[in-house]
Kinemage of the C-alpha trace (Angstrom):
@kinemage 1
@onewidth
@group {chain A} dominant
@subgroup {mainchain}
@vectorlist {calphas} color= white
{ca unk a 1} P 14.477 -27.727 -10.055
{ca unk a 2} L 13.218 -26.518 -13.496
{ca unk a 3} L 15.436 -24.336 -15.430
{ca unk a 4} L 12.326 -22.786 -16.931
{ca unk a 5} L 13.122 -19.641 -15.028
{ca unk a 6} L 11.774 -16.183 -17.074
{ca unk a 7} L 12.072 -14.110 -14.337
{ca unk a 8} L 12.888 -13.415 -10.561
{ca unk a 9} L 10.990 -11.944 -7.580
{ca unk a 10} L 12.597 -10.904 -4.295
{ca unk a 11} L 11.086 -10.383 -1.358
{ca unk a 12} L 13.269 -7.312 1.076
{ca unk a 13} L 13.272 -7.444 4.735
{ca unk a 14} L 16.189 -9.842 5.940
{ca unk a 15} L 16.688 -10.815 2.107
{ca unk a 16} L 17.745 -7.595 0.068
{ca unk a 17} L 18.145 -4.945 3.290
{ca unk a 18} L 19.363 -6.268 6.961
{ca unk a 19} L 16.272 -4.315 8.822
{ca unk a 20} L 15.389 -7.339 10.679
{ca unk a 21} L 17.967 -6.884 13.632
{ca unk a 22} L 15.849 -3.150 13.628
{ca unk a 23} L 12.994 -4.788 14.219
{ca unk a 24} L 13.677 -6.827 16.622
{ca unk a 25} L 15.648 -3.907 18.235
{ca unk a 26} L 12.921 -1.682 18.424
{ca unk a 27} L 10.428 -3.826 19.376
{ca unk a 28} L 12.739 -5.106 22.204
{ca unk a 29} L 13.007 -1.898 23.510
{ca unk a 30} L 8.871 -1.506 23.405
{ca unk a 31} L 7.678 -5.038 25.205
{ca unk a 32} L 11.062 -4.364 27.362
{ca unk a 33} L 9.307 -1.890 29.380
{ca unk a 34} L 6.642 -4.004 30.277
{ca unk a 35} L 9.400 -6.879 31.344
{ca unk a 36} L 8.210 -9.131 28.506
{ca unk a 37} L 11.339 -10.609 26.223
{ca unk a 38} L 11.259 -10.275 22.389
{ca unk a 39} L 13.140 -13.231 21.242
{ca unk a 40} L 13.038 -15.688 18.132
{ca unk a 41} L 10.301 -18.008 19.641
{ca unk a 42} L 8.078 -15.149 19.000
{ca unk a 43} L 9.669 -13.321 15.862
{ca unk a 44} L 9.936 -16.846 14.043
{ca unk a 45} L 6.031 -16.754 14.001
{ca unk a 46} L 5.543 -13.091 12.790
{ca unk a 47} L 8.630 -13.035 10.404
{ca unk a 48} L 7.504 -11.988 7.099
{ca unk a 49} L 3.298 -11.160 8.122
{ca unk a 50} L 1.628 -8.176 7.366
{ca unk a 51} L 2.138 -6.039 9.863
{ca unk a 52} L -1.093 -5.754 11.533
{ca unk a 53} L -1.136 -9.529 12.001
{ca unk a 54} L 1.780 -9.774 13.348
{ca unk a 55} L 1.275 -7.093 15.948
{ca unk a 56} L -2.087 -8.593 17.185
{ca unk a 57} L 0.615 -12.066 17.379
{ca unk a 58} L 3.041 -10.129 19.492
{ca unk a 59} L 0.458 -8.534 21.748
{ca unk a 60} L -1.118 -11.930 22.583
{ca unk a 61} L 1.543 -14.210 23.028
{ca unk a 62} L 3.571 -11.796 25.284
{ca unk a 63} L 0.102 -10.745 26.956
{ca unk a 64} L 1.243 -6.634 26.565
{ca unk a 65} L -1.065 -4.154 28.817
{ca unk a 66} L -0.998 -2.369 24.782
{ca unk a 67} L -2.872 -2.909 22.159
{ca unk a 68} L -1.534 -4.124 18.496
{ca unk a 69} L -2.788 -0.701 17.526
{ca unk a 70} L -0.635 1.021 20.165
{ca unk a 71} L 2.247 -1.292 19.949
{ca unk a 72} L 2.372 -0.233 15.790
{ca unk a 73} L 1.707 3.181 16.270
{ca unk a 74} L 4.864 3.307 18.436
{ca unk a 75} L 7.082 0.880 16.905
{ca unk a 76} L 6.396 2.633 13.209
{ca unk a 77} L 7.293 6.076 15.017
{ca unk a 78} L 10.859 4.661 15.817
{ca unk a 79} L 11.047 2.398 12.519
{ca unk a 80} L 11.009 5.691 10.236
{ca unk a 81} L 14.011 7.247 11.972
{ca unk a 82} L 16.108 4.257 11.584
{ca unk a 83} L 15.518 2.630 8.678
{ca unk a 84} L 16.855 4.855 6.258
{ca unk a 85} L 20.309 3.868 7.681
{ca unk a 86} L 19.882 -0.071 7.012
{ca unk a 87} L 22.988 -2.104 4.750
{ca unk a 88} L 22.551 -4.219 2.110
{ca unk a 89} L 22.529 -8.727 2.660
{ca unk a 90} L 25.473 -10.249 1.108
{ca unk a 91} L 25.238 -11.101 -2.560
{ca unk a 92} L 22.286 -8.808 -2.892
{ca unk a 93} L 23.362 -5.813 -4.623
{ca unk a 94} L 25.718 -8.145 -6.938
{ca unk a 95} L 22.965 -10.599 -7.803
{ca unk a 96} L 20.343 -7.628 -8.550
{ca unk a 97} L 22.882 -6.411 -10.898
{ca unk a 98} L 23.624 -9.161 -12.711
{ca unk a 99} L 19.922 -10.044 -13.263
{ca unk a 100} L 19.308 -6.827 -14.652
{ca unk a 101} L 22.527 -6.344 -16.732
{ca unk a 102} L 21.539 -9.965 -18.549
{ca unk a 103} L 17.610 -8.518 -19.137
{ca unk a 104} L 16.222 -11.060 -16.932
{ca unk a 105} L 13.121 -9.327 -15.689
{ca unk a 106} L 12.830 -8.478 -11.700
{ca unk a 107} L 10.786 -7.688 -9.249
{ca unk a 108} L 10.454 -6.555 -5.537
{ca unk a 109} L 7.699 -8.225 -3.598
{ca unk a 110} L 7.396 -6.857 -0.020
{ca unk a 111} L 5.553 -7.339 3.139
{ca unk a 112} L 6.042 -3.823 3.930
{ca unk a 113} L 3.681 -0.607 3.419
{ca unk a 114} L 5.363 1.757 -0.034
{ca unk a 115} L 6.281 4.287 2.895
{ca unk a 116} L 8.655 1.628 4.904
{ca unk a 117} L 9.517 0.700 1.717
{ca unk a 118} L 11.020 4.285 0.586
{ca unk a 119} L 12.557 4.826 4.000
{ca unk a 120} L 14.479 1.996 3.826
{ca unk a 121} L 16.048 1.926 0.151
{ca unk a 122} L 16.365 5.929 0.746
{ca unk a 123} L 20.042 5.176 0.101
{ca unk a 124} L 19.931 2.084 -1.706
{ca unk a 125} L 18.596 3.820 -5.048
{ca unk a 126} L 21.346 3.055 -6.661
{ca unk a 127} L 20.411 -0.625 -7.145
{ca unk a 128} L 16.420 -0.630 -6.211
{ca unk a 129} L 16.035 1.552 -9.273
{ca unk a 130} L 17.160 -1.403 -11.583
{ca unk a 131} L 14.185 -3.452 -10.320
{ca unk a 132} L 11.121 -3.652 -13.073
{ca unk a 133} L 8.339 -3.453 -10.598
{ca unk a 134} L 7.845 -3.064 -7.041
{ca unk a 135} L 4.926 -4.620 -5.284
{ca unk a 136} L 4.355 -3.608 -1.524
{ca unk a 137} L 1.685 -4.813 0.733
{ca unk a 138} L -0.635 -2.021 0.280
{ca unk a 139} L -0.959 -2.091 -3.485
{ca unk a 140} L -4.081 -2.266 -3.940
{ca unk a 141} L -4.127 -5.415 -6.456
{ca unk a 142} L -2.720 -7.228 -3.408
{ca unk a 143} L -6.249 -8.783 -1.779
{ca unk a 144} L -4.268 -10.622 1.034
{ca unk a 145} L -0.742 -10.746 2.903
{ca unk a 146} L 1.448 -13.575 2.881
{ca unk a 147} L 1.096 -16.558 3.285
{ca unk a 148} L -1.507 -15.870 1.143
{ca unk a 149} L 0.214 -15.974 -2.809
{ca unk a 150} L -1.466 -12.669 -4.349
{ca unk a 151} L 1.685 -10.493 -4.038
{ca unk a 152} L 3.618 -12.483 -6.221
{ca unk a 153} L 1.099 -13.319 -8.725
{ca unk a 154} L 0.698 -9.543 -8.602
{ca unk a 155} L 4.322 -9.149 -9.060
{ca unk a 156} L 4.588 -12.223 -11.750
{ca unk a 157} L 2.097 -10.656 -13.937
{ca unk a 158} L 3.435 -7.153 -14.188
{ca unk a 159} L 6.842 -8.670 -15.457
{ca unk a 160} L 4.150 -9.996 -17.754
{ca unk a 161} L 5.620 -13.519 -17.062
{ca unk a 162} L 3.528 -17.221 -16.369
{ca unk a 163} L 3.810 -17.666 -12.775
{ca unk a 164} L 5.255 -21.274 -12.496
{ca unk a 165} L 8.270 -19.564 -14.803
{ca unk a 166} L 8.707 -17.161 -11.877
{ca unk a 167} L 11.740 -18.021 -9.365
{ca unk a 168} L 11.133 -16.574 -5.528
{ca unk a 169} L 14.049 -15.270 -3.195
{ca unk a 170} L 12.658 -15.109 0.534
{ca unk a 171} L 13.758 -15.919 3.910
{ca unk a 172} L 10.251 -16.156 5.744
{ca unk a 173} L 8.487 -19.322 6.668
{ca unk a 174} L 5.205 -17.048 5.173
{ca unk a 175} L 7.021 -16.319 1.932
{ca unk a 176} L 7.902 -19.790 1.272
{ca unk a 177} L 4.099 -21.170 1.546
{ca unk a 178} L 3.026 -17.641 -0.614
{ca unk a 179} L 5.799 -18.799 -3.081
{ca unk a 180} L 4.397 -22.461 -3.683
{ca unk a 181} L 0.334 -21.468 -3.397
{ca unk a 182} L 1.681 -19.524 -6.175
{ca unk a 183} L 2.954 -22.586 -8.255
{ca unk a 184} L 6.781 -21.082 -8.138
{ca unk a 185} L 9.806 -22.215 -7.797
{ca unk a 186} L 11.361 -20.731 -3.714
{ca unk a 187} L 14.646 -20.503 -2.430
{ca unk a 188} L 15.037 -19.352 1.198
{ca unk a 189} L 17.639 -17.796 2.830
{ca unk a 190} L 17.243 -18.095 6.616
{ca unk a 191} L 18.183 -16.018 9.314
{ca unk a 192} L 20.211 -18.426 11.148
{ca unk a 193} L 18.478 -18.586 14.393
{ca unk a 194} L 15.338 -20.193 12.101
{ca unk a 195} L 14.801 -23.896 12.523
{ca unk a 196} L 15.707 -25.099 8.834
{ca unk a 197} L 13.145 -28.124 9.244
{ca unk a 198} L 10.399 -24.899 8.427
{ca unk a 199} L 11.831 -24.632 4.969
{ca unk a 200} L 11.207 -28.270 4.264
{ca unk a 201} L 9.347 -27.553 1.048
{ca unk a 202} L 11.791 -24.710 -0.335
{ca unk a 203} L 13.676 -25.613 -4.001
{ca unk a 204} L 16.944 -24.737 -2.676
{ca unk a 205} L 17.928 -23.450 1.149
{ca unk a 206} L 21.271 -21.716 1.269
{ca unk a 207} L 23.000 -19.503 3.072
{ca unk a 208} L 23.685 -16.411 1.554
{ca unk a 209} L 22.280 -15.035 -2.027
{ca unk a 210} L 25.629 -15.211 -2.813
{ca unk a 211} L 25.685 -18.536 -2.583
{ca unk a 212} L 23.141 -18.516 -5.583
{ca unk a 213} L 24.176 -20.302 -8.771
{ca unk a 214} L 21.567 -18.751 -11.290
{ca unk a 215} L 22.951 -21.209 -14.152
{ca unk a 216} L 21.336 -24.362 -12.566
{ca unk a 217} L 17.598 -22.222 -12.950
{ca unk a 218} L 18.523 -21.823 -16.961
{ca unk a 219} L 20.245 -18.324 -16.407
{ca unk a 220} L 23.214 -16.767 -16.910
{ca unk a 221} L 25.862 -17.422 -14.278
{ca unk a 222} L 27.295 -14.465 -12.619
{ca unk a 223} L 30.879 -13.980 -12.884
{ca unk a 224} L 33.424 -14.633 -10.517
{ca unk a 225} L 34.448 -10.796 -9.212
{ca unk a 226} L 34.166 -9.103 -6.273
{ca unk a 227} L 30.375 -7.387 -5.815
């Protein structure tokens, strides 16, 4: 670990919000119809992909009579209505907080499109609006999707800071390799139906962000109070 830390990037889904389990909810309910079963053999190999990839992943592997097109068309359809009611991970608002209240710079590095991303902080404002910049999957500075690292080196550079002084938050086998093709420092939090053995390379695995001491990366330790 290298305590050279001048600033933090987070990715969102199954990190910051809980939208996963809507995911895999709605998408359940889609392949369901066609008697195929959406369960973490599949979703532990599209966790954290651009969505397109993903979808063509999903339509293969569970051989769907739709196409990825189709299967995105209708999944985004029923994504929209629900997201906006999506909680906050433990330790998430509290760490966000803290990072911002000590001027350690932040920033929001997401998979997902800047509509998804609006739906689903809609009423999380309160906290999202501390972050310095957000970076979503269709900026267009972002050439690929993770794995690939451009969306944090996006991110990195508009907290104008040197990306190996950058520390990553994610929870997706994809975010971890974007994280260290990136030269930066990663520590996952994985859902815990993940194999662990996928996070191999990670700085730190733990369980929760709250379980984050910030003082062993060179910053300022959070205090001990209820978030």
């Amino acid at each position: 670990m290298s305590a050279d830390v001048k600033g933090v990037l987070f990715d969102m889904d199954g990190l910051l919000l809980d939208t996963e389990i809507i995911y895999t909810q709605v998408t359940q309910e889609i392949v369901g119809r066609f008697g195929r079963t959406f369960d973490w053999s599949v979703k532990a190999n599209m966790i954290g992909r651009p969505a397109m990839e993903a979808a063509r992943y999903l339509a293969s592997t569970l051989d769907l009579p739709i196409s990825a097109e189709d299967y995105l068309n209708e999944r985004d359809t029923q994504l929209r209505n629900r997201f906006p009611a999506c909680s906050s991970l433990p330790g998430a608002q509290k760490l966000v907080r803290h990072l911002h209240g000590h001027r350690v710079p932040i920033a929001v590095a997401s998979s997902s499109s800047h509509e998804m991303y609006r739906l689903k902080t809609r009423n999380h404002q309160s906290w999202f609006s501390l972050f310095d910049v957000v970076v979503t999957a269709d900026d267009p500075a972002v050439g690929s999707g993770k794995p690939a690292p451009d969306i944090f080196l996006v991110a990195a550079s508009r907290l104008n800071i040197p990306a190996q002084s950058a520390l990553v938050f994610e929870d997706a086998p994809s975010g971890l390799q974007a994280g260290i093709k990136a030269g930066m420092q990663v520590i996952v939090i994985p859902d815990p139906n993940m194999d662990r053995a996928r996070y191999r390379q990670a700085t730190q695995i733990l369980d929760t962000l709250a379980a984050f001491r910030p003082e062993d990366f060179g910053l300022p330790p959070v205090e001990s109070q209820p978030e």
